[in-house]
C-alpha positions as CSV (number, residue, x, y, z in Angstrom):
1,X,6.6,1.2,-20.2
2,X,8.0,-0.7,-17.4
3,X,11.1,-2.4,-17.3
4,X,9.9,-6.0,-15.6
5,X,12.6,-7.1,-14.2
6,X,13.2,-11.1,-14.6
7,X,14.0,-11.6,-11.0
8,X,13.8,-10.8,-7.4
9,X,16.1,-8.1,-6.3
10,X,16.4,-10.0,-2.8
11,X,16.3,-13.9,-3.5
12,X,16.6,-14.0,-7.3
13,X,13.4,-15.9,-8.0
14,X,11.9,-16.0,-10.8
15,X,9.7,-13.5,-11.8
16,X,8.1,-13.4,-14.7
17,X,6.0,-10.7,-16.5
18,X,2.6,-11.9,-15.7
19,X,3.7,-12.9,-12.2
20,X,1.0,-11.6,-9.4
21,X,3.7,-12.2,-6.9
22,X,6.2,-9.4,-8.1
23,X,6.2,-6.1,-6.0
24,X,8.2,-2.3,-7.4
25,X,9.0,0.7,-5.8
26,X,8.4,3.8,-7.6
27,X,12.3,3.1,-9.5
28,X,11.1,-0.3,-10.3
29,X,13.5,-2.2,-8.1
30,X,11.5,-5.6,-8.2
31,X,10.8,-7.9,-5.1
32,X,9.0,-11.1,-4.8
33,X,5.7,-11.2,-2.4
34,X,7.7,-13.4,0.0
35,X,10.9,-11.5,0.3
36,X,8.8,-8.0,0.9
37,X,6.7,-9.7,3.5
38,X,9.2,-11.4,5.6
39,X,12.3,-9.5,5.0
40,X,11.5,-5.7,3.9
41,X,8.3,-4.6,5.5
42,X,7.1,-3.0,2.8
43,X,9.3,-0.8,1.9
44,X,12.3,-1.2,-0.3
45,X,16.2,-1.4,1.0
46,X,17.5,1.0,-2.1
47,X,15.0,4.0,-1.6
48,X,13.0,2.9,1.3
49,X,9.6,3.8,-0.8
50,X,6.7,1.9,-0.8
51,X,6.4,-2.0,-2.7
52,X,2.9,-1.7,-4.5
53,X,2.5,-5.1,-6.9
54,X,3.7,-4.7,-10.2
55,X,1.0,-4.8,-12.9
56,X,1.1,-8.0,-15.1
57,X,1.7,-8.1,-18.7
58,X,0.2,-11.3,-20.6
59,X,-1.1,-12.9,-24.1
60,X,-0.3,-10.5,-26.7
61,X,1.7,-7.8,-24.6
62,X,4.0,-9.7,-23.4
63,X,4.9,-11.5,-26.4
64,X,5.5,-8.2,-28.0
65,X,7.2,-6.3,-25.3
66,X,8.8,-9.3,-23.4
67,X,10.2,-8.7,-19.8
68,X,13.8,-7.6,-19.4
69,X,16.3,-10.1,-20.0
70,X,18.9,-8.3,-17.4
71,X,18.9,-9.7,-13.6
72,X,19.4,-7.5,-10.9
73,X,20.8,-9.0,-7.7
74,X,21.7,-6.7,-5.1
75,X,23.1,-7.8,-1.8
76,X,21.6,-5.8,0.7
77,X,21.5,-5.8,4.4
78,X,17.5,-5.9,4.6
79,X,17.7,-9.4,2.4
80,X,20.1,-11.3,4.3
């Protein structure tokens, strides 16, 4: 199952499971839309893989298997 993260990696947005706006690489480092298209091309800073859009979780799902309460924050070169 996947993590789904709380925030973006980049900015620190919110992110929320059922957000459309919240992009993964293959690791599931999490990016918002905004921070992939103007800051990381695509690709993301830690593995340089591709940022596909993370599949949403809602209703019933994701009050059972709610997204991860842990925020990651990197500071990374690509981001600032």
């Amino acid at each position: 199952m996947l993590d789904l993260r709380p925030n973006c990696e980049c900015c620190d947005i919110d992110l929320p499971g059922d957000s459309p706006d919240a992009l993964i690489c293959s690791f599931e480092c999490t990016f918002c839309r905004t921070c992939v298209e103007t800051r990381l091309q695509g690709y993301c800073p830690n593995c340089k893989g591709q940022l596909v859009t993370r599949p949403t979780r809602v209703g019933q799902a994701l009050a059972n298997n709610p997204a991860s309460p842990l925020r990651v924050n990197k500071t990374h070169l690509a981001c600032n």
